[in-house]
C-alpha positions in Angstrom: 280.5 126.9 3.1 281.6 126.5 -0.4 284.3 128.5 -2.0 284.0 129.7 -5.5 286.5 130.9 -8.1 287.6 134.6 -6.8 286.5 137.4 -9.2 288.8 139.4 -9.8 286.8 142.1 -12.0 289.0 144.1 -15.1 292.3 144.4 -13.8 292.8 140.5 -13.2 295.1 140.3 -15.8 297.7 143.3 -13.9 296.9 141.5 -10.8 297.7 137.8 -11.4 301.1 139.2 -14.1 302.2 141.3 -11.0 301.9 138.2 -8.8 304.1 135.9 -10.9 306.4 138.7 -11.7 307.1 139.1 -7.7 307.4 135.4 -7.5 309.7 135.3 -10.3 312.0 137.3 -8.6 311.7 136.2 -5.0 312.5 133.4 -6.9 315.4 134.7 -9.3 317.0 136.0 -5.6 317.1 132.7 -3.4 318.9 130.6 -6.7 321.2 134.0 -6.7 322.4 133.6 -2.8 322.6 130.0 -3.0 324.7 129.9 -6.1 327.0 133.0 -4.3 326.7 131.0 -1.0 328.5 128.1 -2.7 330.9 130.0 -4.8 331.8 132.3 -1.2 332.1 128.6 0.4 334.6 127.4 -2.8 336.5 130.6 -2.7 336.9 130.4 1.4 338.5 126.5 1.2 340.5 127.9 -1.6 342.4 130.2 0.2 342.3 128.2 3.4 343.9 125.7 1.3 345.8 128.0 -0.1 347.3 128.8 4.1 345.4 132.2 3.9 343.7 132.8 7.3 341.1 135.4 8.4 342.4 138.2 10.2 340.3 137.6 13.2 341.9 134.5 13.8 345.5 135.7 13.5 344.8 138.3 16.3 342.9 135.9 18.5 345.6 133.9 18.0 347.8 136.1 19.1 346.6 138.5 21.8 343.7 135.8 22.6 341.4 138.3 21.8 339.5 139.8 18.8 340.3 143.1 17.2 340.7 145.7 19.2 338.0 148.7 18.9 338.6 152.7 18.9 335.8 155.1 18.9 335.5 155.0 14.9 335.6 151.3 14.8 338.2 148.2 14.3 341.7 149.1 13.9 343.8 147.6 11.0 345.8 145.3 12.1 349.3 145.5 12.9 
């Protein structure tokens, strides 16, 4: 069985422009969240540098828990 170019009859223009112009952006997105990934990541070490801590490890650090929970979610902390 041999495979021939597809035909994709008058609107193959619209069809192969809308296929590049979703890749384009899939594309466009995964270099956004990896550039934000590594400027999140820079930003983190600064201010763990820095001797800021997350708050979930200053509670569990000292009640040796997490956050405590009400009914409409975490409380702030104390």
């Amino acid at each position: 069985m041999e495979l021939g170019p597809v035909d994709l009859g008058p609107h193959a223009g619209f069809i192969v422009s809308a296929y590049g112009f979703a890749a384009l952006i899939v594309s466009a997105m995964i270099i956004w969240i990896v550039v934000d990934h590594r400027r999140q990541t820079r930003s983190l070490a600064d201010l763990e540098a820095r001797g800021v801590t997350r708050r979930s490890e200053r509670n569990a650090e000292f009640s040796g828990e997490g956050m405590p929970r009400t009914r409409s979610g975490l409380k702030s902390p104390p």
